[in-house]
Backbone bond lengths (Angstrom), bond angles and torsions (degrees), N, CA, C in turn:
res aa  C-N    CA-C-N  psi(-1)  N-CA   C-N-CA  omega(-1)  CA-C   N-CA-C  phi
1 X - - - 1.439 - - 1.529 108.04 -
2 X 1.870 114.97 125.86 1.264 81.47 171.65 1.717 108.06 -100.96
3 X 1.496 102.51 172.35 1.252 117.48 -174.42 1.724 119.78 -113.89
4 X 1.246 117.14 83.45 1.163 134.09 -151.27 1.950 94.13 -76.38
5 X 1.037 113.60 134.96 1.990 125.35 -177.15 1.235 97.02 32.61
6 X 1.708 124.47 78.90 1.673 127.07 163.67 1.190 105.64 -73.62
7 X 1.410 105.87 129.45 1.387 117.64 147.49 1.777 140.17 1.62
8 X 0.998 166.07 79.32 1.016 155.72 -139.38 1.692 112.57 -60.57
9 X 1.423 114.79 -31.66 1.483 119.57 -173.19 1.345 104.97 -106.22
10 X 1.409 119.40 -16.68 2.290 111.94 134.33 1.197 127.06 -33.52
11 X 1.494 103.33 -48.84 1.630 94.57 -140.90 1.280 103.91 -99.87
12 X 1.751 102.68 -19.66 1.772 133.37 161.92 1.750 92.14 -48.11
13 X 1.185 135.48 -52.75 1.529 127.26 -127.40 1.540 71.81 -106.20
14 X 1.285 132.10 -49.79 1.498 124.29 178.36 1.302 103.28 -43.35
15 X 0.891 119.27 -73.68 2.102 128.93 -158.66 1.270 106.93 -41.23
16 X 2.070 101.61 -58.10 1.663 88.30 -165.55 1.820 98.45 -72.38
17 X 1.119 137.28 -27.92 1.295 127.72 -179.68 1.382 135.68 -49.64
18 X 1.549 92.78 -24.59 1.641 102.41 -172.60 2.276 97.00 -108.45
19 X 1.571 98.29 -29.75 1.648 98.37 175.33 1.267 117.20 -99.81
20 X 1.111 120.83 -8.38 1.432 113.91 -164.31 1.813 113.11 -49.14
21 X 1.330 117.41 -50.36 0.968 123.52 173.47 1.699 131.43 -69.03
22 X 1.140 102.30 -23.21 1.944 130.05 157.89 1.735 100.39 -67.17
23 X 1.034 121.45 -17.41 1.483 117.57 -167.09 1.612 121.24 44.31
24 X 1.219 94.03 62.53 1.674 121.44 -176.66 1.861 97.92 -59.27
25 X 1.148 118.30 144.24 1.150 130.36 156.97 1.386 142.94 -119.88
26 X 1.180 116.83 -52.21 1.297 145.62 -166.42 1.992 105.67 -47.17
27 X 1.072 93.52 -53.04 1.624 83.52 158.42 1.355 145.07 -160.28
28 X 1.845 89.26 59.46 1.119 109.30 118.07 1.575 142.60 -72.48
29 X 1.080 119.64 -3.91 1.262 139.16 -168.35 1.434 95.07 -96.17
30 X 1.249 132.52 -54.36 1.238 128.24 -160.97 1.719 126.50 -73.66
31 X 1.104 142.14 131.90 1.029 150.01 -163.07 1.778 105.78 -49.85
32 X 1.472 107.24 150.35 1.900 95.73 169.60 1.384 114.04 -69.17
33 X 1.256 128.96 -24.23 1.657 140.32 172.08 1.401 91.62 -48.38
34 X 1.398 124.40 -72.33 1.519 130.86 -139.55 1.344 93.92 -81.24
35 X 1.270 134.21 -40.94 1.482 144.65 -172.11 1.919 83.73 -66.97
36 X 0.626 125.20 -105.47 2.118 138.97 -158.14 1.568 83.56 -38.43
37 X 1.284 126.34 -3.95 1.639 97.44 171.95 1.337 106.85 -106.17
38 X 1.077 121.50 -23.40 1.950 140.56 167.67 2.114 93.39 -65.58
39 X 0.955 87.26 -78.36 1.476 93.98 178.53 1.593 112.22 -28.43
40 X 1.466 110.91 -64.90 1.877 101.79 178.78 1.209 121.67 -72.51
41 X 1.546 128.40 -7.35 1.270 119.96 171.09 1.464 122.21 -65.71
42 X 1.453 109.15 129.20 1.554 111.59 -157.72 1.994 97.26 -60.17
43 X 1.236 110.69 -47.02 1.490 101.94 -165.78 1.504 115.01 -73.42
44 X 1.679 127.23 17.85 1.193 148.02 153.06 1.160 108.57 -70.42
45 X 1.350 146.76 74.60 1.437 131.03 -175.43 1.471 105.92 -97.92
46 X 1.619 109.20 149.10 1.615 106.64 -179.76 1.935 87.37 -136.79
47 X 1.409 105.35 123.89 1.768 122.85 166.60 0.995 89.82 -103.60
48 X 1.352 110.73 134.48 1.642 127.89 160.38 1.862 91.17 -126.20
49 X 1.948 100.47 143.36 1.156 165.65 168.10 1.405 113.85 -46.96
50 X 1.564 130.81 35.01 1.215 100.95 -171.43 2.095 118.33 -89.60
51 X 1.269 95.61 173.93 1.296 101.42 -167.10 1.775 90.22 -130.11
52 X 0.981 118.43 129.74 1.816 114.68 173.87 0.865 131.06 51.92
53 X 1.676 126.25 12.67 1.145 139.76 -144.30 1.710 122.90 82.08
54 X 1.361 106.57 -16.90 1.240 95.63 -178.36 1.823 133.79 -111.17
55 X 0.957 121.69 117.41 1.407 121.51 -178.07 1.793 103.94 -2.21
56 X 1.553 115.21 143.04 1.560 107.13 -175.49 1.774 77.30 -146.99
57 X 1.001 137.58 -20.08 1.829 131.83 -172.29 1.482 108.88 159.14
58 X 1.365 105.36 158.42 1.602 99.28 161.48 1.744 109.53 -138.13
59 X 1.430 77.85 -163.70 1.730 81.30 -154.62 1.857 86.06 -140.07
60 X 1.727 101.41 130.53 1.754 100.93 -166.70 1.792 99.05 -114.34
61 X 0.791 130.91 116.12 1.898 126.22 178.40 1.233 90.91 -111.40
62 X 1.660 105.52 149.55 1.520 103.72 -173.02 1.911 80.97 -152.97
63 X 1.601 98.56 123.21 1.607 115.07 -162.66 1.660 92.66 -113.11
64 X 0.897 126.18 24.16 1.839 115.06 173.27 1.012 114.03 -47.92
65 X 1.930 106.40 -54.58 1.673 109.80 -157.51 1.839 108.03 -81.63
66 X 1.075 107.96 117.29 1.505 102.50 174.22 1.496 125.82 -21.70
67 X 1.205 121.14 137.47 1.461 99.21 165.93 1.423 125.76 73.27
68 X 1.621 108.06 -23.62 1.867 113.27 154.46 1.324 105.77 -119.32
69 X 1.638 90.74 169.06 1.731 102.22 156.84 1.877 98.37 -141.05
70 X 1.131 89.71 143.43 1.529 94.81 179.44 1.509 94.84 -106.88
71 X 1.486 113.63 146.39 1.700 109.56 173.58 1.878 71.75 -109.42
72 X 1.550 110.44 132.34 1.240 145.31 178.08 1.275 114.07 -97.34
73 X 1.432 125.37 -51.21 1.528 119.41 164.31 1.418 109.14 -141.68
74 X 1.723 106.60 135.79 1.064 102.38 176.75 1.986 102.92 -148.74
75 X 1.227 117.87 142.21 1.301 112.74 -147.20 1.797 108.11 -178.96
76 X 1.129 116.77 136.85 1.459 126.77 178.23 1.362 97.34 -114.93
77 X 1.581 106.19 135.34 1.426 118.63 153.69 1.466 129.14 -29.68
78 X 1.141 154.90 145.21 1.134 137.81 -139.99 1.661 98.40 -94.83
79 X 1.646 116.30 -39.01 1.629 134.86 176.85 1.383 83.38 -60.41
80 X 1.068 174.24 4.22 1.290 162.24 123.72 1.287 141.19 -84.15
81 X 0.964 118.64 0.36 1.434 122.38 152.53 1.392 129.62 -87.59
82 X 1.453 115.54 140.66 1.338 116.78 -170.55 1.641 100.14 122.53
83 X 1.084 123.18 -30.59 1.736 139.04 -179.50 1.677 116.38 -72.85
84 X 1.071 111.27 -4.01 1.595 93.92 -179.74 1.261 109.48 121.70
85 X 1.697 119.32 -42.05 1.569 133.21 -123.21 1.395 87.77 -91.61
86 X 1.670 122.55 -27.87 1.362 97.35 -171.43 1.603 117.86 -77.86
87 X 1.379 106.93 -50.65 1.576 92.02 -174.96 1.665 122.57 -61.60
88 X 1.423 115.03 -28.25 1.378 100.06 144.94 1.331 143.30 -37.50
89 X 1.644 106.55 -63.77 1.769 101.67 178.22 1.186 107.27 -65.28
90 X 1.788 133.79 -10.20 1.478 109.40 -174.01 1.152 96.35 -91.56
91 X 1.233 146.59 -13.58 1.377 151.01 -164.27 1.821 100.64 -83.85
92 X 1.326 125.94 -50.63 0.941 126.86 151.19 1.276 140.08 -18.12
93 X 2.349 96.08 -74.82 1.372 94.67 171.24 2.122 126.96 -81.09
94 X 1.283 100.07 13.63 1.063 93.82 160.09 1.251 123.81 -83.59
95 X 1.124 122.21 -33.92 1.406 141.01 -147.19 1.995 92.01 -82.35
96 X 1.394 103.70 -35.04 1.323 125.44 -177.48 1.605 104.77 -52.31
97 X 1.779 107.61 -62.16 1.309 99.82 -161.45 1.753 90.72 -99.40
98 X 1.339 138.40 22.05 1.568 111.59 162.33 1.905 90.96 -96.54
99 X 0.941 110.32 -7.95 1.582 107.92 162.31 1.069 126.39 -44.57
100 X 1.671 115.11 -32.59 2.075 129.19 -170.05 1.614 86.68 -82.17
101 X 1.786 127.06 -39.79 1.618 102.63 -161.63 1.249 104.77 94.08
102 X 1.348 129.87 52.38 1.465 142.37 -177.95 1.152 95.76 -102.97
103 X 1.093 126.47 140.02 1.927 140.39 130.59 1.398 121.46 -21.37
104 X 1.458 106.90 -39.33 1.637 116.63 -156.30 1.549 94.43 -167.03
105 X 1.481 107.48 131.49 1.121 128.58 159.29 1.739 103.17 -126.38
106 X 1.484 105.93 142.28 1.488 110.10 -161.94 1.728 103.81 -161.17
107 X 1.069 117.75 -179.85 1.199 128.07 -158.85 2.037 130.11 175.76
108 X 1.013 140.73 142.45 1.208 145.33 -150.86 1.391 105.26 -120.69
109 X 0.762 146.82 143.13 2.027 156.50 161.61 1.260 105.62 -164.45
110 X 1.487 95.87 161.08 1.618 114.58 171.60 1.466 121.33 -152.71
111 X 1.249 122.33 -154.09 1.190 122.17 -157.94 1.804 97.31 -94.89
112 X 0.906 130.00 -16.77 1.194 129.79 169.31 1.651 113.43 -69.41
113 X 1.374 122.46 -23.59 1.189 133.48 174.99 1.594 105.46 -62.92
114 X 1.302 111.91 140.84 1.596 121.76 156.62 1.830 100.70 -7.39
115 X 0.618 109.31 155.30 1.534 119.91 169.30 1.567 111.12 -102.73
116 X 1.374 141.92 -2.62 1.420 140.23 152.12 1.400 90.12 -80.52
117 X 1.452 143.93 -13.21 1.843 107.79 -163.71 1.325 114.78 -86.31
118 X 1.471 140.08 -15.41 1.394 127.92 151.64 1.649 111.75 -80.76
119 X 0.916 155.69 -20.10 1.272 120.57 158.80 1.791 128.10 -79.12
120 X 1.193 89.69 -18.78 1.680 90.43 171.35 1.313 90.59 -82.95
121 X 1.444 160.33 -35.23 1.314 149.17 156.84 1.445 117.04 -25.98
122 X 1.392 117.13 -59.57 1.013 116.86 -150.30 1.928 101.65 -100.41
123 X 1.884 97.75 -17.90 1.633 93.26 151.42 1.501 132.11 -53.39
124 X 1.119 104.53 -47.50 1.537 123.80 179.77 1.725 103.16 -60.67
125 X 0.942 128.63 -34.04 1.481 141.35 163.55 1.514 118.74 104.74
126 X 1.262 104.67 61.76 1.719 129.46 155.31 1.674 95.43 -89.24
127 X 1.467 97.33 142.77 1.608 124.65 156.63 1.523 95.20 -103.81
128 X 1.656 88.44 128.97 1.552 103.23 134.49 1.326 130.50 -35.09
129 X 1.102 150.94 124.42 1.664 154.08 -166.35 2.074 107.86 -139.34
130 X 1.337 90.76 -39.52 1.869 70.18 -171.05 1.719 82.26 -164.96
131 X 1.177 101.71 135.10 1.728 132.18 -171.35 1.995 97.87 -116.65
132 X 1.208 116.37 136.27 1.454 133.11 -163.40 1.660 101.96 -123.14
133 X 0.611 104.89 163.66 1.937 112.58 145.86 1.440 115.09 -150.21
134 X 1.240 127.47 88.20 1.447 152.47 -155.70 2.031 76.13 -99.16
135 X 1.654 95.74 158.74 1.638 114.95 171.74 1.765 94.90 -130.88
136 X 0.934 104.37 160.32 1.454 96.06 -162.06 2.231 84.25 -171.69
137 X 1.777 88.64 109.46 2.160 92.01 152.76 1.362 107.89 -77.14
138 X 1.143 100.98 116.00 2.110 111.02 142.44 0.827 97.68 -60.38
């Protein structure tokens, strides 16, 4: 479903639900001002995952930069993984943003991520491009 200008304490209750355990940051950090202004921009899109009615993950594409879309967060509830649902919905939300006609669709993970999200990444058919070694307190 997508969810066109979510709520700020949605998309909050989404994030930590699907990162909490990934030790998501990025926005959490960010102010509710700065978040609801990211949030209403139309080329910010956020699909959420439901399963029975109920939230199962979402999926965040963010179309600012001309010519890309970065999917920014993408993540299943933890009671849902293991089911199938992910390489489906990522198959989906790719399919979603080579739909706009981008140059580049791209994306960020690490080792703090699930340990299926780069190879189902790179199933779905992302290359590797650039390897970091960031230090980072939990």
């Amino acid at each position: 479903m997508h969810v066109p200008s979510p709520a700020v304490p949605y998309y909050r209750s989404l994030y930590d639900a699907v990162g909490r355990e990934y030790h998501w940051l990025s926005r959490r950090k960010m102010s509710d001002e700065a978040l609801a202004a990211l949030l209403g921009d139309p080329r910010n899109e956020l699909h959420v995952l439901h399963v029975a009615g109920t939230p199962a993950g979402f999926a965040e594409l963010d179309r600012r930069r001309p010519g890309e879309v970065e999917l920014v967060q993408f993540g299943l509830i933890s009671r849902f993984i293991g089911q199938g649902l992910g390489k489906w919905f990522l198959q989906w939300t790719i399919d979603q943003a080579w739909g706009y006609g981008p140059r580049r669709l791209w994306l960020h993970t690490c080792t703090l991520d699930h340990p299926a999200a780069l190879p189902n990444y790179q199933k779905a058919g992302f290359v590797l491009f650039k390897q970091e070694t960031i230090r980072r307190e939990l």
